[in-house]
C-alpha positions in Angstrom: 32.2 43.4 2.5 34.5 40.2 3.0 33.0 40.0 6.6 29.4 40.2 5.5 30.2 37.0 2.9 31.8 35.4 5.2 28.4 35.7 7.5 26.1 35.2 5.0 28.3 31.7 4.1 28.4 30.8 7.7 24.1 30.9 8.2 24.0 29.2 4.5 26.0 26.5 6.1 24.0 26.4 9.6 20.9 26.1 7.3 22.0 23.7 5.5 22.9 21.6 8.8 19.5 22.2 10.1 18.2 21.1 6.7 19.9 17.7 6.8 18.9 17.0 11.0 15.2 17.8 9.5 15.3 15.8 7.0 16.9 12.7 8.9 13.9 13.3 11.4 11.5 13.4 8.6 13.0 10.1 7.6 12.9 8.4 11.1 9.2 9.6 11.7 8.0 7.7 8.2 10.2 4.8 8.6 9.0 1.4 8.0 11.4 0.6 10.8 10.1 3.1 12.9 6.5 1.7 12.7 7.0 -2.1 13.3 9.3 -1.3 15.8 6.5 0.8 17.7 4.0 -1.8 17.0 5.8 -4.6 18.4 6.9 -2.6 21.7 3.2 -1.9 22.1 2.1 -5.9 22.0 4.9 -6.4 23.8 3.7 -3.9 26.4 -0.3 -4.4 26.3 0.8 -8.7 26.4 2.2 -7.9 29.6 -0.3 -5.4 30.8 -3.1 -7.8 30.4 -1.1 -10.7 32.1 -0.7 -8.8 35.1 -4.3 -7.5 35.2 -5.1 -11.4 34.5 -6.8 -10.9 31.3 -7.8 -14.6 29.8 -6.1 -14.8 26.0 -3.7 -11.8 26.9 -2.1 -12.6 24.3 -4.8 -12.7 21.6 -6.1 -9.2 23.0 -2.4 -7.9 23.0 -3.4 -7.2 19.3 -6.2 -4.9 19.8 -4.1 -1.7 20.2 -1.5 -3.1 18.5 -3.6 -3.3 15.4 -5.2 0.4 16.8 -2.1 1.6 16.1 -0.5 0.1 13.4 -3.9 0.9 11.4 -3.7 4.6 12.5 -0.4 5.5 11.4 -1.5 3.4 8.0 -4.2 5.9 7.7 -2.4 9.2 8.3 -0.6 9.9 5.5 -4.1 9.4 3.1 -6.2 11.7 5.9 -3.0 14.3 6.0 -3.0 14.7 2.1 -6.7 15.0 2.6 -6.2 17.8 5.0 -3.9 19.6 3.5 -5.4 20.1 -0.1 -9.0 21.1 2.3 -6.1 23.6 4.2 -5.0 25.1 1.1 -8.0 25.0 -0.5 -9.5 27.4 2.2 -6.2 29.7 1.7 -6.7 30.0 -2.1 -3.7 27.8 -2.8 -5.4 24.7 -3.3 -5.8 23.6 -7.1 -9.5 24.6 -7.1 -8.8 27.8 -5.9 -5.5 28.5 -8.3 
């Protein structure tokens, strides 16, 4: 009986673990940080992209998929609530459908 405790305690505390790397990842992936530092590499990146290529004002059109992408990541969290209450809504879990 002691041994099955002891096993039960052990998984509770690997959970737990896992729960905490999750959650830090969570974090990371709807950072603030995480975003402007994404967006700046990417003007960074297209600025020297479009120097090379000898695009005129490369660094004025640098901002094109920086702003792509800075605007798309602004816009998922609004589209992924959307899809999820459509998602749970077709389930029968949505708050129509309760």
């Amino acid at each position: 009986m002691e041994e099955k405790i002891q096993k039960i305690e052990k998984e509770i505390s690997v959970i737990k673990e896992r729960n905490l790397r999750v959650e830090a990842d969570k974090a990371w992936e709807t950072s603030n940080f995480r975003i402007f530092s994404i967006t700046l590499i990417t003007y960074i990146v297209a600025s020297f992209v479009l120097y090379f290529i000898g695009a005129k004002n490369f660094l004025l059109s640098a901002l094109v998929p920086t702003a792509g992408y800075f605007l798309s990541v602004q816009s998922l969290p609004a589209i992924k609530r959307w899809w999820i209450e459509n998602f749970l809504r077709g389930k029968g879990k949505g708050p129509t459908n309760q």
